[in-house]
C-alpha angles and dihedrals in degrees: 000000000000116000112223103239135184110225115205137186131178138181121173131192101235120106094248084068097054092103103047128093131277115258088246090047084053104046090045092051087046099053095049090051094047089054097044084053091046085247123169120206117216089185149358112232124186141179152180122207141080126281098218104095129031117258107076103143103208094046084053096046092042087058088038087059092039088060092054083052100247079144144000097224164005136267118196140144090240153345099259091055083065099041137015094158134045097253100066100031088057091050092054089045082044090055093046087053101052088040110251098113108063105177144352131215142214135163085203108035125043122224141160127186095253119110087259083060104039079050088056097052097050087054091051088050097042087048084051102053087037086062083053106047094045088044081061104049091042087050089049085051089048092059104040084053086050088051098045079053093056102251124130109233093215156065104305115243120247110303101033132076137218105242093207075191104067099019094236136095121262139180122277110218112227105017088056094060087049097052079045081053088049099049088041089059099048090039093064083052097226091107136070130212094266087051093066098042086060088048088057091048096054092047082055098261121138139148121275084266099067094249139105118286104263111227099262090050088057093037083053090047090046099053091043111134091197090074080066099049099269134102139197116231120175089340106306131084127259125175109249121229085213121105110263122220097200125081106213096239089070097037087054088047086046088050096055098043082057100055097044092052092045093061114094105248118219117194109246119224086220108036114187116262129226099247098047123122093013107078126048127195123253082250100069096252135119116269113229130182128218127184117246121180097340098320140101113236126186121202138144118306081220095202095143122119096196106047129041111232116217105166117139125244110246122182141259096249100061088040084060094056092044089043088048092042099053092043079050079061099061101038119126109239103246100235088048093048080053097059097038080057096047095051085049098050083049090048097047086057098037089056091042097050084043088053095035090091097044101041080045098052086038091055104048084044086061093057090044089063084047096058093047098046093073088053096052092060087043096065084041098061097038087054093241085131126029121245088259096053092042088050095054104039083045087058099053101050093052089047085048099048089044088056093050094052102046085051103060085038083050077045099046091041095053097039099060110352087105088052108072095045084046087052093047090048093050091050098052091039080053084050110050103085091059091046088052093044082054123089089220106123104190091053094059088048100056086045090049088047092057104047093039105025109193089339103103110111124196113209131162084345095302130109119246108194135183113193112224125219118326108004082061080067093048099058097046089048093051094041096051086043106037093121088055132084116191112078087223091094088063088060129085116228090255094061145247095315128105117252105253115231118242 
């Protein structure tokens, strides 16, 4: 007589499950094995999902069934394929035990329903979730090593790629020139969230879903570390191996932005003006600005207690075109910025290719003192030299390298650590016409606070103002040129260079 029999396979996706068999392989082995015992299946049950947890709906209502006697037992390939965690390993013994289970059956693992069986079995569950829980634990080990080695155990952010080759993250090539687009436009804060989504979109970017990125995607993109070098793993900070995009200078900008836009902003009575904090009265007081009928007008603060201020208001808008016609006074003709530009650039190369022989023989003079350095202790340790001696040559060589290298620092500083200042100022000096052709306030008053300082003066509603260094020099240059062109004119014979001071 044919004995009713539940017949279950199961195949999960999770690495413990890669050796065993297919859910075809299973079922075909099965049902051989069910004909050669004279079983008979009431039903073919199959799942998908792992074992190690309880939950999984067709196992239950397998055992549920079992209970209102549809069968008297279970045909699997192996124990494992029935139980990977306690739970569901004690309800099939506790079956066994009240009698609703009659028999269990395995092509690869012998049982009867005897207590020597019901021993075995446990043992066959325990071994099973003992192979779980120490593949865990294994896999766990495996990640924290990958991320001591500086690789990101996880999907790579946009712009960069998971090489399944080399089992490590890469660039990718052209989505990563897009994400550096992206920083470099927050970072200039002229752009919101949503602005950079579009500009995503637009350079073919979207989200898995098709759409555009939402603002707390691109937030979360924005504020990535990994885009640094870094990466988070389990809350705390490790430095990537990986190549990062994004110079630090724009990640810090983007960062500030950031934080700036994400304060709530609440509307001051009282908002600062423009204007504010550069000018002060004849008097000697603070200038400060107020709105009337729908116009900002600046005046002394008057909060003397000696004089009596009586200088007039005057507005906003005739501070701005004095403001814009002194900044057109100190401007660097464009041709004559060019040039300036052009003798630095030569002078940056002459200087490097004059310092070139004696950086380079300074240099190989430091690694031979590297080299000999370890040989030094050598002879120490194997008593060739005695500590003193040791101790002395050891002294010199350190005090030698150190004096090579502050040398071609002392070099490279004076070569070229005036260059880059001198480049700046020419730039700004280029700049400021179209600053002072703009309606942007703020910007006119950082250029005016740097050429006068705290020297411009208000008085009966006109600007008194006294150039600092060297934008005093500037303006007489360009006053006592102004007919010629090549700035040139504007060298001395010995070059661009400062003259050193002796």
């Amino acid at each position: 007589m044919e004995q009713k029999f539940f017949l279950y396979a199961r195949k999960s996706t999770d690495v413990e499950d890669k050796q065993a068999l297919s859910i075809e392989a299973q079922i075909t082995e099965l049902r051989a094995f069910a004909k050669t015992e004279q079983l008979e299946i009431v039903e073919e049950l199959i799942e998908k999902q792992s074992a190690k947890i309880p939950g999984r709906p067709i196992f239950n209502l397998m055992l549920d069934r079992i209970v209102k006697g549809e069968a008297i037992g279970i045909l699997s390939w192996h124990p494992d394929r029935l139980a990977r965690n306690s739970v569901d390993g004690g309800r099939i013994i506790y079956l066994l035990d009240a009698g609703n289970l009659l028999a269990l059956k395995f092509p690869q693992f012998w049982f009867e329903s005897t207590p020597q069986g019901k021993f075995m079995l446990n043992i066959a569950f325990g071994q099973s979730k003992y192979y779980v829980d120490s593949l865990s634990e294994n896999t766990k080990r495996g990640l924290r090593q990958k991320v001591r080695n500086g690789i990101y155990p996880g999907i790579a952010p946009l712009g960069y790629l998971n090489d399944v080759r080399i089992k490590s993250i890469v660039v990718n090539r052209k989505k990563s020139l897009i994400v550096r687009k992206a920083f470099e436009l927050y970072a200039e804060g002229n752009s919101r969230l949503e602005d950079v989504s579009t500009f995503l979109a637009q350079n073919g970017v979207f989200s898995r879903k098709g759409t555009h990125f939402k603002r707390d995607r691109i937030s979360h993109l924005l504020s990535n570390s990994f885009y640094l070098g870094f990466f988070r793993f389990k809350g705390e900070l490790y430095e990537g191996k990986h190549q990062p995009i994004i110079s630090k200078k724009i990640f810090d900008a983007v960062q500030a932005v950031l934080k700036q836009r994400g304060r709530p902003r609440k509307k001051e009575q009282n908002e600062p003006k423009p204007f504010c904090g550069l000018l002060r009265c004849s008097c000697g007081m603070g200038i400060t600005a107020e709105v009337q009928k729908g116009h900002t007008y600046y005046r002394c603060t008057k909060k003397s207690k000696i004089t009596k201020c009586l200088e007039p208001f005057v507005r906003e808008e005739e501070l701005d075109g004095q403001v814009s016609k002194l900044l057109q006074k100190f401007s660097l003709k464009k041709n004559w910025a060019e040039t300036l530009l052009e003798m630095l650039e030569k002078h940056k190369n002459e200087t490097a290719q004059n310092s070139f022989a004696f950086v380079q023989e300074s240099k190989d003079k430091i690694e031979s003192i590297k080299i000999k350095l370890p040989r030094l202790l050598d002879s120490y340790l194997e008593q060739d030299i005695e500590r003193e001696t040791y101790l002395e040559k050891k002294k010199i060589f350190m005090l030698e390298k150190k004096s090579l290298e502050e040398k071609i620092s002392n070099l490279e500083q004076k070569r070229i650590g005036w260059v880059e200042p001198m480049e700046n100022w020419i730039k700004e000096a280029r700049n400021l016409p179209q600053i002072a052709r703009e309606n942007n306030l703020f910007p006119k008053k950082v250029a005016a606070k740097e050429i006068f300082g705290s020297n411009l003066i208000l008085s009966a509603r006109a600007l008194r103002a006294e150039p600092q260094k060297p934008w005093r020099f500037l303006q007489i240059a360009a006053e006592k040129f102004s007919e010629k062109s090549e700035s040139l004119k504007l060298v001395p014979s010995g070059g661009i260079e400062p003259p050193s001071r002796r």
